[in-house]
C-alpha positions in Angstrom: 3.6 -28.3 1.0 6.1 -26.0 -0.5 4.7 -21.9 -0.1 6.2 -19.9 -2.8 6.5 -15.8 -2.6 5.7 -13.6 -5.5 6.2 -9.9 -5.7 4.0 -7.9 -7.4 2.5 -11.1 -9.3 -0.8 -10.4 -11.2 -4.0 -11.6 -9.4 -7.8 -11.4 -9.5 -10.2 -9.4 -7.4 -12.3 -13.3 -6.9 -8.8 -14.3 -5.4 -8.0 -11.6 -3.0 -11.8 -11.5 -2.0 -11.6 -15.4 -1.5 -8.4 -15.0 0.3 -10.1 -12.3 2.5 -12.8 -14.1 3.3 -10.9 -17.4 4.0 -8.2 -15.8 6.5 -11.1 -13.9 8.5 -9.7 -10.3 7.5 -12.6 -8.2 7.2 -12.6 -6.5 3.6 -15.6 -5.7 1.2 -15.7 -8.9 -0.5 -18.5 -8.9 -2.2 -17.7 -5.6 -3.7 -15.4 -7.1 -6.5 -15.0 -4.0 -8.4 -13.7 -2.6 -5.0 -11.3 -5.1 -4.6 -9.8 -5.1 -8.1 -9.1 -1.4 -7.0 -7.4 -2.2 -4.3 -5.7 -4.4 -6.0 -4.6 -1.7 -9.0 -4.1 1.2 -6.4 -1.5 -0.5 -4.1 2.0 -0.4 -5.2 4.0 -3.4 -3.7 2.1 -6.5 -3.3 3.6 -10.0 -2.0 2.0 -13.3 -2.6 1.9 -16.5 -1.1 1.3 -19.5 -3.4 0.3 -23.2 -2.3 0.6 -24.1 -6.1 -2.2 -22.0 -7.7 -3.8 -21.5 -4.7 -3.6 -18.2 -3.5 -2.9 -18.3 0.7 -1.3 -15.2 2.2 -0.9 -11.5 0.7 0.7 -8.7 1.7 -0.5 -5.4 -0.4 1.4 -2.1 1.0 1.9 1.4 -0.3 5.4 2.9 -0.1 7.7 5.3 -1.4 11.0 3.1 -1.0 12.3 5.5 0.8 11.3 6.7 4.1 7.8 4.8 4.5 5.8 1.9 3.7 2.1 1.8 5.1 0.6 -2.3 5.1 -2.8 -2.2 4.5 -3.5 -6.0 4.2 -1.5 -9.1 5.6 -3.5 -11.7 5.6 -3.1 -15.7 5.2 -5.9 -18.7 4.7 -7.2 -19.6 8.1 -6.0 -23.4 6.7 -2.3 -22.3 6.4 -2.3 -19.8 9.4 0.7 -20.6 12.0 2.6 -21.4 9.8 4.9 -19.0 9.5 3.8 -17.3 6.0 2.4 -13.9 7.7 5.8 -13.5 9.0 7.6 -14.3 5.7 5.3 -12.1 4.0 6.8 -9.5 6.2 9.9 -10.0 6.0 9.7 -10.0 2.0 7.8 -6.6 2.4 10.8 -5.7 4.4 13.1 -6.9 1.9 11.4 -5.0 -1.3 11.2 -1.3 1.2 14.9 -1.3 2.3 16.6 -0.4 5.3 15.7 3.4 5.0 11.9 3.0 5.2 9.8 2.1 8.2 6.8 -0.3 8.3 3.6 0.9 9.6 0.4 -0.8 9.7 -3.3 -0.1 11.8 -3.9 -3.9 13.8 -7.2 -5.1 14.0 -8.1 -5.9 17.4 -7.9 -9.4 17.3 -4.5 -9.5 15.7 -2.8 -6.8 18.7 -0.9 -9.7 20.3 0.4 -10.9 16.8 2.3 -8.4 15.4 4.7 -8.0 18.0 5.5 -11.5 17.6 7.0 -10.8 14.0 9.2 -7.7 15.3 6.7 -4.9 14.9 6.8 -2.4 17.7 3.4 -0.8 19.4 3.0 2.5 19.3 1.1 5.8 20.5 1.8 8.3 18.4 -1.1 7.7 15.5 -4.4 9.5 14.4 -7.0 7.9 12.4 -10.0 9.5 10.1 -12.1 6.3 9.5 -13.7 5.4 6.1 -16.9 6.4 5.7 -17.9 3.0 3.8 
């Protein structure tokens, strides 16, 4: 299996939401309409590819400059440990430059993970949750 990486490649709401729902992430999935906006809205998105198969995104908002904020990271539960989170990452990385950070808000069940790929926990955050 060769994974290929795609940066800001075009994809369909069914393909996120399939994604989402294959890789355990919990998104609106079977709002489609809500997913194609997330889709449109964010503005650096990387892709993992098995082929055509869509297995691993990474969809962020930055300014390429001082901050990036990752929404999503999330990989096919079938391809998972496999190192294509961490690639997806490091391509995020890669696209922001050295002058912006990388913050993200874990899910509870992923708290152990993201220090594994070189994030670092922190205290210093403040949340307003969604309504919906």
């Amino acid at each position: 299996m060769v994974i290929s990486y795609k940066v800001n490649a075009k994809i369909e709401a069914h393909q996120l939401a399939e994604l989402f729902s294959s890789s355990g992430i919990k998104r609106p999935v079977d709002d489609l309409n809500r997913v194609k906006r997330m889709i449109d809205h964010a503005n650096l998105t990387i892709t993992a590819w098995d082929g055509e198969k869509l297995v691993g995104v990474a969809r962020a908002f930055t300014d390429f400059s001082f901050c990036c904020y990752l929404s999503d990271l999330a990989v096919d539960k079938e391809y998972q440990k496999q190192g294509i989170g961490h690639e997806l990452v490091n391509e995020v990385l890669k696209q922001i430059g050295d002058e912006s950070n990388l913050l993200l808000l874990a899910a509870p069940e992923s708290m152990d993970y993201y220090p594994k790929i070189g994030f670092d926990r922190v205290g210093n955050a403040f949340l307003i949750p969604r309504k919906k």
